[in-house]
C-alpha positions as CSV (number, residue, x, y, z in Angstrom):
1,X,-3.2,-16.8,-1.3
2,X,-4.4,-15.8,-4.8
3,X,-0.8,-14.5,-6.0
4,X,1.3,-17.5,-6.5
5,X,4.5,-17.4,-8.5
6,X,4.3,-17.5,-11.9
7,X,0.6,-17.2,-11.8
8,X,-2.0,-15.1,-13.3
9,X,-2.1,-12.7,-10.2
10,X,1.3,-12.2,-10.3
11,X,1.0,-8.6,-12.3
12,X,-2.3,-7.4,-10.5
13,X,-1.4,-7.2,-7.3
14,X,-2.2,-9.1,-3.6
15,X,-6.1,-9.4,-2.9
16,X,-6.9,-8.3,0.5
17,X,-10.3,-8.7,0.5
18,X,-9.8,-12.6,1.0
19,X,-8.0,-11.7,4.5
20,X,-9.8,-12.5,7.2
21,X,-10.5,-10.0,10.5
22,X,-6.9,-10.8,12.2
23,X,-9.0,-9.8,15.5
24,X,-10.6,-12.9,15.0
25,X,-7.7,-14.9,14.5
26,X,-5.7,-17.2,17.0
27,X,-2.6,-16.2,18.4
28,X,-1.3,-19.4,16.6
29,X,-3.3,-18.9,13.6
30,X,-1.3,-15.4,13.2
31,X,1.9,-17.2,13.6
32,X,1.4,-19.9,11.1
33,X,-0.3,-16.8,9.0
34,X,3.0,-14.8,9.2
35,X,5.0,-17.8,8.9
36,X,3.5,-18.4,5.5
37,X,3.6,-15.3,4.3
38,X,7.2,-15.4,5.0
39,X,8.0,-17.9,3.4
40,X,6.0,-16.3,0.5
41,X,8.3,-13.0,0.9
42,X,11.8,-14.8,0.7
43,X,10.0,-16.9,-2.6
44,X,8.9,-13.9,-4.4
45,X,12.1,-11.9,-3.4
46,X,14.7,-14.8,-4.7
47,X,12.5,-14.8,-8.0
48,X,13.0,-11.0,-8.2
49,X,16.7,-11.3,-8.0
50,X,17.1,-14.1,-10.6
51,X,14.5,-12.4,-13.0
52,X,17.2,-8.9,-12.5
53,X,20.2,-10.6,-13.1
54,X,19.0,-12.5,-16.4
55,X,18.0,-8.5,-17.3
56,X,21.5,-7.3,-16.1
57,X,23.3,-10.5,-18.2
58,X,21.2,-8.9,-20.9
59,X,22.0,-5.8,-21.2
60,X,25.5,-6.1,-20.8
61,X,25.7,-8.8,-24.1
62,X,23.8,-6.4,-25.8
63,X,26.7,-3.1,-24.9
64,X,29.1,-6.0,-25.6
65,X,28.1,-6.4,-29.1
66,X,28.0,-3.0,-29.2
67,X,23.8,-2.6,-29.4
68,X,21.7,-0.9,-27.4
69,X,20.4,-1.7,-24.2
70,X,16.8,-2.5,-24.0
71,X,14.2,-0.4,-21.9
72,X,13.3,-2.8,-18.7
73,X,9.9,-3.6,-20.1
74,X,11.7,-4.7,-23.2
75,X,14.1,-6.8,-21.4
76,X,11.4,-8.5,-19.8
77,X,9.3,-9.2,-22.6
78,X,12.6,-11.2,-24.3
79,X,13.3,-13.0,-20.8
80,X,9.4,-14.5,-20.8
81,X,9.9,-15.8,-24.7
82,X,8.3,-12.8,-26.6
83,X,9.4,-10.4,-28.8
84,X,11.5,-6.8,-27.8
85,X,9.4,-5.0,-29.6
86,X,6.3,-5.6,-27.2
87,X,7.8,-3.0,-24.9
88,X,6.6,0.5,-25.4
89,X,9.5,2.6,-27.1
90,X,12.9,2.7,-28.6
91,X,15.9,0.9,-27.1
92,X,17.9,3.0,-25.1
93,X,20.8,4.8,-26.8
94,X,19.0,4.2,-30.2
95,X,19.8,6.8,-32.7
């Protein structure tokens, strides 16, 4: 599978084009297909979840200090190491 966690396909999406003709494929060769991809699901899902609650943890020390909460893109840019202000606008509830 091209999009791998953490990897440079991450943002730009699944590539379908490298699927093969599931006609052609073996009943088993489905199974260990759908099997994999799975797997690959309940991977992507749990990093979803950790990635929102670091956002959620966040935002809430920011109200607590009294600031601003950060637009998503914002948050996310601060969660991977770079700078708030590489998200696009002001933060929420900015005067």
């Amino acid at each position: 599978m091209v999009d791998e966690i953490g990897g440079a396909g991450g943002a730009g999406g699944y590539e379908w084009e490298e699927e093969p003709d599931f006609t052609s494929l073996s009943e088993d060769e489905l199974r260990e297909r759908l099997k994999g991809l799975a797997e690959e699901e309940r991977t992507v899902s749990y990093r979803r979840r950790v990635l929102q609650g670091r956002i959620d943890l966040i935002r809430a020390e920011l109200v607590r200090r009294g600031g601003a909460a950060l637009f998503p893109e914002q948050s996310v840019c601060v969660l991977l190491g770079g700078s708030a202000e590489k998200g696009r606008g002001d933060p929420e509830g900015a005067s």
